[in-house]
C-alpha positions in Angstrom: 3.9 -5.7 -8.5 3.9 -2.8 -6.1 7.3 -1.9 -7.5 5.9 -1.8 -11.0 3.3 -0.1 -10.1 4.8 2.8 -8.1 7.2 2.9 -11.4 4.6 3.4 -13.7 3.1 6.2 -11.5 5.9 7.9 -11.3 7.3 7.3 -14.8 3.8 9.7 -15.3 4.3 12.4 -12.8 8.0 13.0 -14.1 6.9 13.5 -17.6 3.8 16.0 -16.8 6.0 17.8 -13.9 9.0 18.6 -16.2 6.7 19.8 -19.2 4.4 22.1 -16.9 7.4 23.4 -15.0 8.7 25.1 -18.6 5.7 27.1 -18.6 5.4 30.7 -16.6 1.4 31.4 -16.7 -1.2 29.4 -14.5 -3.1 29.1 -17.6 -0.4 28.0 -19.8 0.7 25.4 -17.1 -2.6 24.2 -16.9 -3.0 23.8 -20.9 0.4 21.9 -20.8 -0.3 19.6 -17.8 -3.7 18.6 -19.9 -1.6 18.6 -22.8 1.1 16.6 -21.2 -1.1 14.1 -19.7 -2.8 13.3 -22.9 0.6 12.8 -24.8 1.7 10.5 -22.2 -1.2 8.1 -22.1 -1.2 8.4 -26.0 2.1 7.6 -26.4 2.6 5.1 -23.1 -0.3 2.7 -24.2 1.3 -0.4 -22.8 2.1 1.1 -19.7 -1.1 2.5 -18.3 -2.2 -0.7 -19.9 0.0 -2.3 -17.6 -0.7 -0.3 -14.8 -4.5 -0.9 -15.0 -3.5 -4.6 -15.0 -1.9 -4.5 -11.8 -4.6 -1.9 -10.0 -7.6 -4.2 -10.8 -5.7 -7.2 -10.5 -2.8 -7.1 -8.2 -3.3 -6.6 -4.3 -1.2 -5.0 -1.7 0.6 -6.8 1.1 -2.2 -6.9 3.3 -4.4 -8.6 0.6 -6.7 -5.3 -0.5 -6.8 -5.2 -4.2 -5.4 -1.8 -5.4 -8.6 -0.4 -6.8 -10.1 -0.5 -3.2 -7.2 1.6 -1.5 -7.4 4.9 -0.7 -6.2 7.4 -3.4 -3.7 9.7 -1.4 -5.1 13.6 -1.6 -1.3 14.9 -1.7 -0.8 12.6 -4.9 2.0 14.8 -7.1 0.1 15.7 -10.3 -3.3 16.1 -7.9 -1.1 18.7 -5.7 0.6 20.5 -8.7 -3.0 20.2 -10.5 -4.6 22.1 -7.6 -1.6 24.2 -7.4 -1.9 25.2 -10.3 -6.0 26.1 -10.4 -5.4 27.7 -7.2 -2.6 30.5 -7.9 -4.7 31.1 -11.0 -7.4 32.3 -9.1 -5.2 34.2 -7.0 -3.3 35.9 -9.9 -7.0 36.4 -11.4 -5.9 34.8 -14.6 -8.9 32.3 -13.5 -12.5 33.2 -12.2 -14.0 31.3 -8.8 -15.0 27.8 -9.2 -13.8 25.1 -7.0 -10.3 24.1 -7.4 -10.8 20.3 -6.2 -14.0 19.9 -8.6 -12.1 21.2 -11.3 -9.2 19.5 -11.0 -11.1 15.8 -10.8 -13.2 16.5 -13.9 -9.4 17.4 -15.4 -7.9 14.4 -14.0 -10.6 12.1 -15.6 -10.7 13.3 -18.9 -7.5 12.7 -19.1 -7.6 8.9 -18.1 -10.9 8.3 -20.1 -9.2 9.0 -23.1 -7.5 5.4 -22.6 -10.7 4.5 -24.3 -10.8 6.6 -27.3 -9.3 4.6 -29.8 -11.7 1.4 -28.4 -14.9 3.1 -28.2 -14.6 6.8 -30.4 -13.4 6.3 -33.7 -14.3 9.5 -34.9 -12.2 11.8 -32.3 -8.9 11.1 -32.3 -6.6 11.7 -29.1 -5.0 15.2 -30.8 -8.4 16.7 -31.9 -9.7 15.4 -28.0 -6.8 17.4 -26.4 -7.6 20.3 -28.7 -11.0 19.9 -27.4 -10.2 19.3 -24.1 -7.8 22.5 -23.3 -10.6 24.6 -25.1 -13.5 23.2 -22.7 -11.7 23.8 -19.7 -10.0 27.0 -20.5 -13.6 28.4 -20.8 -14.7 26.8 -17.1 -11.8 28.2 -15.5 -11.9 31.8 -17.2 
């Protein structure tokens, strides 16, 4: 399960990391790695489906079920995601706010919209990246 697990992860960090790494501006990365994350769990269903599975479900050696571990700060897409906010400010392409604030409200729109299709039937997942991109892009200007 572990195995599966650390594949599915990084199955997801590939994908984003190659699309943002095409892109030269802080705020174009950052559209594409919202972009790129939404695409992926639109388009991966049954994996994060799986994935979920095996975090709520499956337990590591020691017997701790996956939910209750600690999520690892220096996670790949949190890193690059904070990267990313971070030189922004610093090129002054974004304005001050905090990076690590910023970057979970980022983080969990993008795996909330696993629900859209259950529980929004009226946004779909390309008008709710549209949507997205646009409210973030005005909290980090």
């Amino acid at each position: 399960m572990r195995n599966t697990l650390m594949y599915l992860v990084q199955q997801e960090r590939s994908f984003i990391k190659e699309k943002v790494e095409q892109t030269q501006t802080y705020m174009g990365k950052l559209m594409v790695f919202i972009e790129a994350g939404l695409a992926y769990q639109g388009t991966n269903r049954a994996n994060n489906i799986a994935l979920l599975e095996i975090v709520f479900n499956g337990r590591t050696p020691d017997n701790i079920p996956y939910y209750l571990v600690e999520v690892d700060e220096e996670d790949e897409l949190n890193v690059l995601l904070k990267d990313i906010l971070s030189k922004g400010q610093e090129s002054k392409e974004f304005s001050d706010f905090d990076p690590n604030v910023i970057a979970v409200v980022i983080r969990g729109a993008i795996s909330g919209s696993m629900s859209l299709p259950q529980y929004e039937n009226k946004l779909d997942l390309e008008e709710y990246s549209e949507k997205l991109v646009k409210s973030i892009i005005k909290m980090v200007q």
